[in-house]
Every structure is written in C-alpha cells, then in structure tokens.
DOFI-275242 format. One record per residue: z, x negated, y negated of N, C-alpha, C in turn. Coordinates in steps of 0.001 Angstrom, whole numbers, padded with zeros to 6 digits, always signed. Layout:
# residues N
LUMPA       n.Z       n.X       n.Y      ca.Z      ca.X      ca.Y       c.Z       c.X       c.Y
LUMPA         Z         X         Y         Z         X         Y         Z         X         Y
...
//
This chain:
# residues 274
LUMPA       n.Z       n.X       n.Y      ca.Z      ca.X      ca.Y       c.Z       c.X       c.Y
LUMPA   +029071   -099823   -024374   +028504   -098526   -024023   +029643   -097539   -023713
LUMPA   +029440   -096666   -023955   +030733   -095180   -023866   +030370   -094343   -022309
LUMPA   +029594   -095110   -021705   +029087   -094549   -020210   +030235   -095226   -019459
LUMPA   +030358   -094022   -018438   +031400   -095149   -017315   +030827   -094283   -015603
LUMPA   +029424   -095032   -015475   +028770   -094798   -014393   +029453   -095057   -012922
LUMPA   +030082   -096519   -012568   +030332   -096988   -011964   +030900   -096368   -010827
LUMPA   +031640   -095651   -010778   +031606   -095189   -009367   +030642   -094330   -008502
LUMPA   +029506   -093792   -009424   +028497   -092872   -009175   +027601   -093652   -008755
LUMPA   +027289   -095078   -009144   +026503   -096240   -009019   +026997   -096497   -007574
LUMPA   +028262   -097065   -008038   +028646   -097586   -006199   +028643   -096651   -005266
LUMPA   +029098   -095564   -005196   +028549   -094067   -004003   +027241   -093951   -003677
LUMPA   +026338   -094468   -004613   +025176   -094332   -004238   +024696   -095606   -003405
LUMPA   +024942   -096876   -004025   +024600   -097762   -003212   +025130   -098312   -001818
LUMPA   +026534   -097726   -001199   +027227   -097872   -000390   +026164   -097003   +000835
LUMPA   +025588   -095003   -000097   +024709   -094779   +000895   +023616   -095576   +001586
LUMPA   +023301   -096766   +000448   +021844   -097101   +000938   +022381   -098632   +001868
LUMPA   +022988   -098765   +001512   +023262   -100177   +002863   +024283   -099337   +003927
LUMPA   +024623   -098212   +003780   +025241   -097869   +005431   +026140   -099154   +005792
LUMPA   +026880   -099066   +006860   +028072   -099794   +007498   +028080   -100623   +008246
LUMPA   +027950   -101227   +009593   +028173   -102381   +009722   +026493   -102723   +010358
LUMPA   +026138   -103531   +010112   +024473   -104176   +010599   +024763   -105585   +011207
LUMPA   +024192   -105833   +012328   +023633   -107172   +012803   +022871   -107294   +013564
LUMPA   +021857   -106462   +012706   +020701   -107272   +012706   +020112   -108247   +012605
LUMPA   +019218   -108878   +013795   +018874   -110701   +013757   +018011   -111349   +012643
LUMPA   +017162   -110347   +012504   +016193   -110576   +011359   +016497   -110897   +010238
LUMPA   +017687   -110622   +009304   +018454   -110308   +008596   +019400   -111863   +008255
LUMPA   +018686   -112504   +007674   +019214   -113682   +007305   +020940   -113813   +006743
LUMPA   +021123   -112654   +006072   +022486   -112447   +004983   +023422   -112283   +006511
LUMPA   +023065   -112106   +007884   +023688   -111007   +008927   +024534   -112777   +009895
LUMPA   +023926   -114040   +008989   +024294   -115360   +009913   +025170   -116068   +009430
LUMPA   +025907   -116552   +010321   +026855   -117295   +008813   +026683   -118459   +008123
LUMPA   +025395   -119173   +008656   +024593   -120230   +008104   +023698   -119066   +006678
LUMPA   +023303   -118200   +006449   +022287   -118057   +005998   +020581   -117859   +006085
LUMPA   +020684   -118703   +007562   +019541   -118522   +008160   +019145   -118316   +008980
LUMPA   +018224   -117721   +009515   +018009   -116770   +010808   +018210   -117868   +012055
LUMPA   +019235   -117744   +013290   +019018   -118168   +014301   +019817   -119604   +013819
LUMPA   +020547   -119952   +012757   +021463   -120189   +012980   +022567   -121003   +012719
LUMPA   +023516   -121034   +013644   +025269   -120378   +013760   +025240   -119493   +014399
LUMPA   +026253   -118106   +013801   +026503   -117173   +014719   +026178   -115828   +013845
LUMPA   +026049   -114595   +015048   +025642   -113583   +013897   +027076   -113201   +013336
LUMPA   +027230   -112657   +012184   +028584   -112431   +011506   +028194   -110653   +010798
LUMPA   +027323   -110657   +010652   +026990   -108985   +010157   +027248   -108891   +009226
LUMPA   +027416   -107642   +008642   +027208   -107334   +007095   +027854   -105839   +007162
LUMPA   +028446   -105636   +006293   +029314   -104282   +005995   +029151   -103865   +004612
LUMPA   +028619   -102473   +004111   +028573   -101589   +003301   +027486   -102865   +002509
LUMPA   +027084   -103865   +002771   +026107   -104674   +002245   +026598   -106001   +001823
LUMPA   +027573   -106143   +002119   +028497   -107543   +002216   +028657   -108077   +003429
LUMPA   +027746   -109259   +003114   +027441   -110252   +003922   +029162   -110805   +004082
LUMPA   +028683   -112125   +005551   +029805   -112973   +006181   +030318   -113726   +005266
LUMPA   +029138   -114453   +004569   +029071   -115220   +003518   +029834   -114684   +002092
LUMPA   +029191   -113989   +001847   +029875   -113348   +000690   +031130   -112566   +000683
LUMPA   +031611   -112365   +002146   +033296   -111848   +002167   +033796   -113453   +001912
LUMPA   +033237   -114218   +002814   +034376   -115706   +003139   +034558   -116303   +001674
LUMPA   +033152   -115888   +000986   +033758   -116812   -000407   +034991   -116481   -001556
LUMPA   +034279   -114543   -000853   +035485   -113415   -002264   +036761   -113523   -001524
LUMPA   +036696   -114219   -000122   +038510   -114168   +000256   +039004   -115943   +000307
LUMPA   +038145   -116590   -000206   +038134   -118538   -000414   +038509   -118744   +001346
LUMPA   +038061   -117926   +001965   +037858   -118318   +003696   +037800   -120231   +003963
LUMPA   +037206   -120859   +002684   +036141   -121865   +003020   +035119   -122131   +004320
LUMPA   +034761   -121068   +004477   +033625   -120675   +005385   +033339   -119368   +005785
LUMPA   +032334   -119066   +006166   +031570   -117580   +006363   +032782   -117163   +007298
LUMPA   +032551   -115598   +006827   +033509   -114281   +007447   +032878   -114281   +009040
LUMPA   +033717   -113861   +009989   +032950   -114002   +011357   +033002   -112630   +011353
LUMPA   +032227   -112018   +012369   +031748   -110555   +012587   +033381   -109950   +012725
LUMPA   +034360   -110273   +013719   +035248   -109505   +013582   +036057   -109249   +011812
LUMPA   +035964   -109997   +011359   +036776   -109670   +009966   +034946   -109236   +009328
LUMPA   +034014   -109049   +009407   +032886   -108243   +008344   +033462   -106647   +008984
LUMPA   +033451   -106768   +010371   +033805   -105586   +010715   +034864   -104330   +010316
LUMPA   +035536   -105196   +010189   +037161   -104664   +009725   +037834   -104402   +007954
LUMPA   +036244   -104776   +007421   +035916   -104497   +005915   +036281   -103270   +005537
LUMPA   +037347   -102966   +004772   +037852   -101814   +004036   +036383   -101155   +003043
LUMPA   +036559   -099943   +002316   +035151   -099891   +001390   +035936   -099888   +000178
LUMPA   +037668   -099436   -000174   +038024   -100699   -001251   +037676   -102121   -001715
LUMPA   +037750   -102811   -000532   +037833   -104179   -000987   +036222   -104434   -000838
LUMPA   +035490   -103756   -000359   +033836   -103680   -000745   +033546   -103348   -002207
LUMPA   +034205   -102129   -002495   +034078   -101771   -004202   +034415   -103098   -005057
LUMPA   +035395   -103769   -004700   +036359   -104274   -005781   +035193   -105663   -005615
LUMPA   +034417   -106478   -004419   +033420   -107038   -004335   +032178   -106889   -005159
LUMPA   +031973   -105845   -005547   +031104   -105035   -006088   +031189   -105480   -007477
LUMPA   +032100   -104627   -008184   +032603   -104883   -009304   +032747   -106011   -010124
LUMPA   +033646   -107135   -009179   +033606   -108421   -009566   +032270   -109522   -009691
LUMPA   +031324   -109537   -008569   +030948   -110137   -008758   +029403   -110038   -008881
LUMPA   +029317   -108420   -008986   +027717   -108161   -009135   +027746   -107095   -010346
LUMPA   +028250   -106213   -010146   +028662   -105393   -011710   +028458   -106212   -013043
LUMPA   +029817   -107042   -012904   +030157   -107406   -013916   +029289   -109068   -014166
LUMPA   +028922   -109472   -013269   +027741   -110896   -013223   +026831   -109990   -014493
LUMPA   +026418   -108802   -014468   +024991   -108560   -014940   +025098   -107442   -016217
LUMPA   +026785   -107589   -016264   +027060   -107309   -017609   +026885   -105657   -017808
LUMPA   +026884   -105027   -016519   +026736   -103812   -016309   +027406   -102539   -017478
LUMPA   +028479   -102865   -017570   +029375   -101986   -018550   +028995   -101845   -020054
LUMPA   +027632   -103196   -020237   +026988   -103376   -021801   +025742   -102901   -021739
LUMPA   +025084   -102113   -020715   +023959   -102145   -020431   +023505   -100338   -020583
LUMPA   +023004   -100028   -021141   +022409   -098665   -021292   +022255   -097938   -020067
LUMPA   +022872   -096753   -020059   +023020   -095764   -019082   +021630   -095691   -018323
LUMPA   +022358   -095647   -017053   +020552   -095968   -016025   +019991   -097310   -015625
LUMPA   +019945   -098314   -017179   +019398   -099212   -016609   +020887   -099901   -016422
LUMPA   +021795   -099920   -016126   +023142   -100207   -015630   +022876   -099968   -014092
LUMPA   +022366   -099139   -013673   +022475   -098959   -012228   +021171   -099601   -012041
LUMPA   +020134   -099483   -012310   +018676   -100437   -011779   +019198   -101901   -011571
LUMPA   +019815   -102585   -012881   +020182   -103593   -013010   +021126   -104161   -011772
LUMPA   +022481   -103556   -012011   +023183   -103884   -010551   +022959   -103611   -009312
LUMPA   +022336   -102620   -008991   +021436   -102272   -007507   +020738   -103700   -007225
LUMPA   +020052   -104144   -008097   +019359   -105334   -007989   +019952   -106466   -007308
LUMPA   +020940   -106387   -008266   +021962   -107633   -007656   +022709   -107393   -006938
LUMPA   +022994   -106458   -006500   +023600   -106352   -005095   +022625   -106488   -004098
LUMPA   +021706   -105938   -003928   +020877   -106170   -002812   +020164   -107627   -002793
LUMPA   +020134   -108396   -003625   +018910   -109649   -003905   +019523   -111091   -004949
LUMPA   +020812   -110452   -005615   +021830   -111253   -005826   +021505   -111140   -007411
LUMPA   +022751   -111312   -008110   +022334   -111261   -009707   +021197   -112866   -010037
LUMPA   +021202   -113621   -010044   +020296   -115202   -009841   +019062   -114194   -009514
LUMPA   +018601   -113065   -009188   +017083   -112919   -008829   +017059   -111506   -009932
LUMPA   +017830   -110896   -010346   +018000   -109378   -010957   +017980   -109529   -012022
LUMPA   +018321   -110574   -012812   +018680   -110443   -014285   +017572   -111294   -015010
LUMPA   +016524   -112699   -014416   +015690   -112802   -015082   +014337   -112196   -015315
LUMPA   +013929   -111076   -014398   +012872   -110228   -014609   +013586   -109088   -015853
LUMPA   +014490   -109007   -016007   +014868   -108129   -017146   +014789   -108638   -018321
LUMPA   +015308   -110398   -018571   +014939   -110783   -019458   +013339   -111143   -020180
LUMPA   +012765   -111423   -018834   +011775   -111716   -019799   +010662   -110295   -019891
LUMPA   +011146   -109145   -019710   +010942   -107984   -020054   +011238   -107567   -021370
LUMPA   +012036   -108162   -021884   +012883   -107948   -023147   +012209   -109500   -024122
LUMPA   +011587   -110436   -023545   +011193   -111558   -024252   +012068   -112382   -024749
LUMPA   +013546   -112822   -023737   +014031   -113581   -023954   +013592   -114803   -023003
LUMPA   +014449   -115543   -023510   +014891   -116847   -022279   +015221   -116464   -021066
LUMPA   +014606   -116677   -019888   +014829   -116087   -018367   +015733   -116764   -018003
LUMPA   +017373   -117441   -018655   +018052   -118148   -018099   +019243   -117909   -017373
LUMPA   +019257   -116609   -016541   +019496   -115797   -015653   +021216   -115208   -016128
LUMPA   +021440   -115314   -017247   +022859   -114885   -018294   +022276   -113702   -018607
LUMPA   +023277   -112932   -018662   +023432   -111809   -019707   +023902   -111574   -020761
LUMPA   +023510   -112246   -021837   +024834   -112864   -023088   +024261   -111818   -024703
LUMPA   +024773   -112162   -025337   +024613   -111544   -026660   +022953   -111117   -026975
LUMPA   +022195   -112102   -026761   +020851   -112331   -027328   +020342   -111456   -026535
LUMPA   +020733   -111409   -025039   +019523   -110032   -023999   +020228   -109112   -024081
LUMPA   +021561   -108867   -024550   +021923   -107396   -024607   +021057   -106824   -025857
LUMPA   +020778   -107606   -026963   +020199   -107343   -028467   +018789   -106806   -028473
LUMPA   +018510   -107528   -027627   +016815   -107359   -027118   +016759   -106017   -025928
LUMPA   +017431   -106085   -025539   +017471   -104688   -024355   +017610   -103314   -025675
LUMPA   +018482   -103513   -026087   +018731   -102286   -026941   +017502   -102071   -028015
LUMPA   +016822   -102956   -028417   +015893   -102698   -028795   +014501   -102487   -028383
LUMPA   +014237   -102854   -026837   +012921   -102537   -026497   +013624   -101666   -024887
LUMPA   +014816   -100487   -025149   +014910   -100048   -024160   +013798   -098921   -023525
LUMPA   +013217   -098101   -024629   +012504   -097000   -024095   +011504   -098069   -022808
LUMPA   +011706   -096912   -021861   +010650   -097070   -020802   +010708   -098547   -020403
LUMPA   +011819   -098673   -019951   +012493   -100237   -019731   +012775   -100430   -017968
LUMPA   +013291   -098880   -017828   +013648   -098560   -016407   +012613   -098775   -015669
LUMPA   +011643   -098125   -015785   +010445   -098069   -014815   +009915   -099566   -015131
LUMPA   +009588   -100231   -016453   +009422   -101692   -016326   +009439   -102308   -015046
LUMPA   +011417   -102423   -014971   +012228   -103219   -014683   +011605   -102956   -013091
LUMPA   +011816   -101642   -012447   +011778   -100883   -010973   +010470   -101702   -010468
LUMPA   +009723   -101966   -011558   +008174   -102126   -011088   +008493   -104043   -010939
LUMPA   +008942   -104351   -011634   +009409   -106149   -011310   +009912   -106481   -010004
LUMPA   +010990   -105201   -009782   +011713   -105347   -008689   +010831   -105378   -007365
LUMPA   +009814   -104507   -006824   +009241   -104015   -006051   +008147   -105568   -005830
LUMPA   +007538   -105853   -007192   +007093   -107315   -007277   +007568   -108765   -006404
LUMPA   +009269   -108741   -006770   +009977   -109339   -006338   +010006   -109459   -004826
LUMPA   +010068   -108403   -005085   +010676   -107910   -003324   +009494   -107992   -002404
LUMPA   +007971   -107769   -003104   +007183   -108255   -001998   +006482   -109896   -002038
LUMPA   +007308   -110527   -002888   +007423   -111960   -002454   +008682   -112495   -001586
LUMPA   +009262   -111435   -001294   +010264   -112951   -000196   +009850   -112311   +001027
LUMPA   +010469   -112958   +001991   +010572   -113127   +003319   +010698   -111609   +004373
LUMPA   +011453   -111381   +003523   +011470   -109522   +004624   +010522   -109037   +004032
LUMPA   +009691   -108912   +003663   +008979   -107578   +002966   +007988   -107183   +004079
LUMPA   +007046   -107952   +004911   +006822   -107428   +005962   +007250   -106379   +007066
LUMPA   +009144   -106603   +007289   +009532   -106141   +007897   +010347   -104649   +007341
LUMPA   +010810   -104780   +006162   +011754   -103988   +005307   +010802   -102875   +004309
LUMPA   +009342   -103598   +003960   +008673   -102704   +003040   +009316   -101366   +002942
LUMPA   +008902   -100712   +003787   +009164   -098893   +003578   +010577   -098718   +003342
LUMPA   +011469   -099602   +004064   +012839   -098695   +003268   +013286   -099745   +002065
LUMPA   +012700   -101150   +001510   +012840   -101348   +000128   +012189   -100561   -000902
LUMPA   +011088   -100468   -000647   +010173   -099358   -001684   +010684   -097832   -002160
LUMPA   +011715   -097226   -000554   +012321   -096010   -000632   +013339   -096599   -001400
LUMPA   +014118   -097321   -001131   +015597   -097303   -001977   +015033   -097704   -003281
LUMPA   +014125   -098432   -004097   +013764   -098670   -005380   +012981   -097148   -005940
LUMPA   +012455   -096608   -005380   +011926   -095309   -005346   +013350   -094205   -006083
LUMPA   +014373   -094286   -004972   +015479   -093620   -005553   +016242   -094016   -006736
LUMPA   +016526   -095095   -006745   +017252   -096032   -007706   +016643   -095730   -009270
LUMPA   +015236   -095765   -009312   +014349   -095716   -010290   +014238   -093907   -010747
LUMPA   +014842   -093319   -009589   +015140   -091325   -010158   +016216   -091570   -010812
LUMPA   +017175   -091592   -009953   +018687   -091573   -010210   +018578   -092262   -011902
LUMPA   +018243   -093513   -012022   +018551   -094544   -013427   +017918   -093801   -014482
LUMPA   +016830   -092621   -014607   +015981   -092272   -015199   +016734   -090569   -015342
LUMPA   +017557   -090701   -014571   +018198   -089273   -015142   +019455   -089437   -015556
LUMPA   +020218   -090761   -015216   +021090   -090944   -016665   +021191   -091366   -017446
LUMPA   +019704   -091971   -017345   +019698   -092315   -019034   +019242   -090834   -020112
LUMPA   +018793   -089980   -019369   +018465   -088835   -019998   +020045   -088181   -020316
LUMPA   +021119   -088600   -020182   +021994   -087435   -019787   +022724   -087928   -020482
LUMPA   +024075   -087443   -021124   +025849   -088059   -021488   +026506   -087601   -020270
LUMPA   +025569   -086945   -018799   +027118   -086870   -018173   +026465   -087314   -016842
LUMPA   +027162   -087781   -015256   +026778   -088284   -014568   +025309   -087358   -013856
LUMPA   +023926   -087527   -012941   +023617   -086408   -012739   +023891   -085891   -011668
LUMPA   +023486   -084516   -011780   +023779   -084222   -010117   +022992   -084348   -009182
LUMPA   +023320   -085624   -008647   +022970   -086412   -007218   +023712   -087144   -006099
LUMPA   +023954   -085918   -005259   +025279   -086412   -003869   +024737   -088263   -003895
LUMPA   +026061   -088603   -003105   +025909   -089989   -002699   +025233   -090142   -001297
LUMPA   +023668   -090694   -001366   +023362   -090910   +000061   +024119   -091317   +001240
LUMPA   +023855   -090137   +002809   +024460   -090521   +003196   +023980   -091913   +004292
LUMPA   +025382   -092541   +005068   +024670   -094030   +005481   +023531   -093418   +006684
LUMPA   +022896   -094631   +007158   +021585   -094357   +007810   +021989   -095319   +008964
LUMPA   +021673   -095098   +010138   +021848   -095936   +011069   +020222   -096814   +011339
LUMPA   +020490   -098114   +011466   +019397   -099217   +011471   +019541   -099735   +010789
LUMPA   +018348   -100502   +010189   +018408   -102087   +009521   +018987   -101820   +008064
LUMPA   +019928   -103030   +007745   +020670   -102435   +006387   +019838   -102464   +005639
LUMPA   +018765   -103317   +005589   +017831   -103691   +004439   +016857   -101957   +004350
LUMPA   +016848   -101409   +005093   +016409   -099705   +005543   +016970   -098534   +005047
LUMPA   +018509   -099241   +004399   +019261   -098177   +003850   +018562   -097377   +002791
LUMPA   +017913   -096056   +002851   +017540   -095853   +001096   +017106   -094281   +001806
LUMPA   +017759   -093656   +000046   +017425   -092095   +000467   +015845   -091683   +000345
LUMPA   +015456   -090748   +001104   +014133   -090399   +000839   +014014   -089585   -000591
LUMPA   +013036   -090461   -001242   +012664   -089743   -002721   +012318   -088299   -002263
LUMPA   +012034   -087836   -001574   +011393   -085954   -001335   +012780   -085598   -001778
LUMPA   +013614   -085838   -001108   +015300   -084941   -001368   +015485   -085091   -002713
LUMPA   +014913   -086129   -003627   +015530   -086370   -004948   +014483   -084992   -005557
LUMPA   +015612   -084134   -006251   +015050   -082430   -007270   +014394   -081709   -005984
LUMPA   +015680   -081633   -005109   +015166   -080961   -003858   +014257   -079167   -004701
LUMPA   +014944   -078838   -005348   +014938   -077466   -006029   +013128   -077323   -006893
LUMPA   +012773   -078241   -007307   +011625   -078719   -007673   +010606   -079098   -006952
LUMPA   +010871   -079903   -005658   +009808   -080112   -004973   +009837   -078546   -003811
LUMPA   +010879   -078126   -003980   +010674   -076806   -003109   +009578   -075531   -003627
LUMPA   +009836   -075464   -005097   +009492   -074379   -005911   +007590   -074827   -005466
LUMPA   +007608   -076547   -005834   +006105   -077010   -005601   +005481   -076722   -004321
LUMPA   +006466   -076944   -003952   +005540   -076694   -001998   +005542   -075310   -002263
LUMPA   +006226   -074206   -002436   +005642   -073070   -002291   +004301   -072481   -002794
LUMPA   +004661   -072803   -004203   +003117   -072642   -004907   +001681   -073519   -004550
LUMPA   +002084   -074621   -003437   +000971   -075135   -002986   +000537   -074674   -001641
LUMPA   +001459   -073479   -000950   +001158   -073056   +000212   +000778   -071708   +000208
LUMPA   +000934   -071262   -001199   +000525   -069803   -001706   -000662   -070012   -001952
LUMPA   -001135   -071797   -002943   -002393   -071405   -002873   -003656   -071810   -001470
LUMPA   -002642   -072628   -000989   -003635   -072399   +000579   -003983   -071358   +001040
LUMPA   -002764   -070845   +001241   -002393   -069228   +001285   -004200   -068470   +000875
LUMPA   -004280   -068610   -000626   -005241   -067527   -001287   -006265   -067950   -000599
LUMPA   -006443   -069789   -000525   -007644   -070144   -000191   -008646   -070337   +000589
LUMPA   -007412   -069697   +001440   -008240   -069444   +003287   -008419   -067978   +003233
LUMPA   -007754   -067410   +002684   -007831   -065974   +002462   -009284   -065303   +002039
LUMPA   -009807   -066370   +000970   -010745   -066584   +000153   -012228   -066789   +001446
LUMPA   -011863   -067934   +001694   -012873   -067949   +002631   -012957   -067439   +003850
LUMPA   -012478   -066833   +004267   -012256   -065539   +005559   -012750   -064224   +004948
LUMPA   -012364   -063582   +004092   -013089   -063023   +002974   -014709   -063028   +002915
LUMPA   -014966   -063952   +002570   -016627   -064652   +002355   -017433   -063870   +002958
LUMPA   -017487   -064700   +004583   -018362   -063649   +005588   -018563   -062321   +005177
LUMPA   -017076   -061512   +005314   -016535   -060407   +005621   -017702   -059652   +004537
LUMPA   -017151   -060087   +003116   -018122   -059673   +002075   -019452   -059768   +002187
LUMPA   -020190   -060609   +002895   -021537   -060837   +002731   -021723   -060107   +003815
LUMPA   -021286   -059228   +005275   -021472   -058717   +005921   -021572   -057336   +005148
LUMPA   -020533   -057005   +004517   -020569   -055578   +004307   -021818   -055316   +002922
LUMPA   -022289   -056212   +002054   -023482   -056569   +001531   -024677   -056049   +002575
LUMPA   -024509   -056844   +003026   -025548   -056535   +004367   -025932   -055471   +004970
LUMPA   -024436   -054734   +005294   -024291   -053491   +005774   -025214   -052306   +004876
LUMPA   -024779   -052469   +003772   -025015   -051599   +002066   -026625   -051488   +002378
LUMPA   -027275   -052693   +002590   -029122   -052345   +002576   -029164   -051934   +004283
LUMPA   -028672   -051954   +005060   -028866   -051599   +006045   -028967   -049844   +006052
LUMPA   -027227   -049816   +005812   -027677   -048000   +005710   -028451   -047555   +004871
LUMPA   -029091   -048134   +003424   -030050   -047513   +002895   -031189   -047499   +003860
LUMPA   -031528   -048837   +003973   -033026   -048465   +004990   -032917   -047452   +006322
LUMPA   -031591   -047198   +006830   -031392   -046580   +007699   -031790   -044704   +007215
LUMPA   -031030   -044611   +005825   -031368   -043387   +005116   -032901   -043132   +004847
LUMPA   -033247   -044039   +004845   -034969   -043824   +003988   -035675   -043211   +005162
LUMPA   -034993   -043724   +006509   -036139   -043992   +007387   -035801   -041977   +008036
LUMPA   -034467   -041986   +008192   -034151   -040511   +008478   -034825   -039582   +007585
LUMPA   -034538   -039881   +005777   -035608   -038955   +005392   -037119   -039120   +005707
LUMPA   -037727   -040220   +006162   -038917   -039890   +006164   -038920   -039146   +007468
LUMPA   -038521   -039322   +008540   -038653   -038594   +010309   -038209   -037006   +009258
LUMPA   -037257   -036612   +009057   -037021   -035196   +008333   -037993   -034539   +007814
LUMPA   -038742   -035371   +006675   -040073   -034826   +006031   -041348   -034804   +007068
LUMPA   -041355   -035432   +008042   -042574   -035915   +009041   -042597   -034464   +009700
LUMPA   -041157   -033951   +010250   -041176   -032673   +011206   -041054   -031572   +010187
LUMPA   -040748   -031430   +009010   -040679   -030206   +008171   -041923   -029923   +007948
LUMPA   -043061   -031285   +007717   -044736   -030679   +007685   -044856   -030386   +009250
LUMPA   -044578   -030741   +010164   -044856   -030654   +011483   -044793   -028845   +011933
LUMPA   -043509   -028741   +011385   -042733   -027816   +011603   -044419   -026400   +011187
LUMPA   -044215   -026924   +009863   -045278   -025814   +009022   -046631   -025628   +009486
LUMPA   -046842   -026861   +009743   -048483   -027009   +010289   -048875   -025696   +011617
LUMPA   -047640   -025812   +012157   -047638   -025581   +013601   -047327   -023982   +013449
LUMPA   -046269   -023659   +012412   -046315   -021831   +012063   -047747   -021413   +011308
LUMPA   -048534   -022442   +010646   -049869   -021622   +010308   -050605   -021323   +011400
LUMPA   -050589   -022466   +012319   -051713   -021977   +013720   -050760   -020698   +014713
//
C-alpha cells in the first residue's frame, strides 16, 4: 500500500488509552494476568506489565515502577513491532489499517485478525498472509463498518463489557469515523489526536459528537431553528384563533350599534311629528 498512516494511527490511539492506569478491575493492570492476583503493575499509554516485561525479555512482568517510567517512544516502537506489524498493517487498505490494529492493540492481534478473516471467507487461522490480504482487496468495499460491527460483538463477549461498555463502544464509535475517512482520502484526515482522559484505561475513547465538529454544529442549529419555528408556531395558534374570534365579535358588535342608531333615528322622527 502507498499509505503511510502510522503515526496518525498511533496519536490517535495513545489518546484513547491515556497514561498510567491501575485500575483493579483491569486484568492487563496484574502481573499475573488476573484480577487479584500478584501485584498491581499498571499499564501505560496501554502497555501492560506483562507486555513491557516480555518486549524488554524481563523474564517476568514489568512492576508498576518501571510501567510507570514508560517513555511514549519505546511505547510507539511496542506498537509497531508487535501489533502493527503482527496484523500486517502496512498491506492493509487505508482505514481498515487502523480498525485492524486498534483491535489488536486493545484485545491483542490472536482476537483482531480472525473476525477479519472470516469476513473476507478465509481460514480464521489468525495469520495475515498472502491469501487474506487477496481476499481483503477484493471484498474491501464496506469492510470497515463490517469489521467495527465484529469488534463491538467481540467485545461484548468477554469479561469487561459490563464494566467498560460505554467507553468501548465510544472508542469503536471513533475508530470506525476516523478508518472511514481515510479510506475516502490519499491524504491523512483532519482529526487532532485525542486528548488522554483521566480514569479507566479501558474508558479511553473520544466522544463521537466532536468527530465533524463543523457538521454536527451546522445540524444543531438548523434543529434549534426549527424548534425555534415550532413553538413559535404554536404560541401563534391561540393568538390566531383569538383574533378570528375577535373579527365576528366586532361585527356583531357593529350590527348591534347600527341597529340602536336606526332604533333612535325612527325615535328621533316619531317624536318631531308629535
């Protein structure tokens, strides 16, 4: 591919996991893996204890002081190596390059890459090799939103989704704008890098309203103009059916003056003949 997304990809996803978390809930946050235990070790820019100790051959989980002390170089270069390039990112059509690796960074390439395949009707044998790049390129239209919609699937079968729903759904929400406007594009789009969020990392994710701030602005106006008319409208209503009202009123009011007028003009006469 002649796209070279990747740092626009990683700025964005660095916004949505924010900086250091240890949180208990947060299985990736232990250095066993599992909640409650070992010790908590935390997680930085979205790199787990675990996953520093292995990218530095620690032979055992990173302890909170070294997750802490995580450069966002050597987070990128984490990135790159072993989730980027796991999922074959650099062969992958503009957009769904970033759906794809978002995936596997947050949920690990082993869970990201076989809902793509068998989207494409290969072998779900969790590779990215010749045969699913062949098949991607040929059943890419409308592949993104596919894929976004697997993910969300995914994600409300494991274990956090109870707790994480609203900000997994928001960050797949964004992920699924962002991927869908460069695949429309040859050049990166214009979309700042979210900034980090304080709370649960799994929470990191920009609010879709901000995504075409300029668009949903133009919309809210024209939907408050037409509230605007439509109360206008019915405040109006009365008003009109009063002054309706009014209209036969002063006629009968007129009729009744000419008749008292005509009553005393014979009155008037009767009374100069005698």
């Amino acid at each position: 591919m002649s796209h070279d997304n990747f740092d626009f990809v990683f700025g964005q996803l660095i916004g949505h996991e924010g900086k250091l978390s240890t949180d208990k809930a947060d299985r990736g946050n232990w250095t066993s893996g599992k909640i409650g235990v070992g010790e908590i070790c935390g997680s930085k820019y979205g790199v787990t204890g675990i996953t520093l100790g292995a990218f530095r051959r620690l032979g055992r989980s990173a302890n909170l002081a070294e997750v802490s002390a995580l450069e966002v170089d050597e987070a990128k270069l984490i990135f790159k190596k072993q989730y980027w390039n796991a999922v074959q990112a650099d062969r992958l059509p503009s957009g769904l390059d970033y759906a794809v690796s978002d995936f596997a960074y947050n949920s690990g390439a082993g869970n990201a890459i076989p809902p793509l395949q068998r989207l494409v009707g290969v072998a779900a044998d969790g590779s990215v090799g010749e045969i699913t790049l062949a098949a991607i390129a040929e059943r890419k239209a409308g592949l993104i939103d596919k894929y976004c919609d697997a993910r969300l699937t995914f994600l409300k079968s494991t274990y956090g989704w109870s707790k994480y729903k609203k900000g997994w759904t928001r960050r797949v929400a964004d992920v699924r704008a962002a991927s869908k406007r460069l695949a429309g594009s040859t050049r990166l789009p214009d979309v700042p890098s979210p900034p980090a969020m304080p709370g649960d990392r799994a929470d990191h994710a920009i609010d879709p309203k901000k995504t075409g701030q300029g668009r949903a602005g133009i919309m809210a106006g024209l939907g408050t103009f037409g509230t605007a008319a439509s109360d206008a409208a019915e405040k109006l209503a009365p008003q009109v059916e009063m002054l309706s009202s009014l209209k036969w009123l002063f006629l009968a009011l007129t009729l009744v003056s000419i008749g008292i007028g005509a009553y005393l003009t014979v009155a008037k006469m009767r009374e100069a003949e005698t």
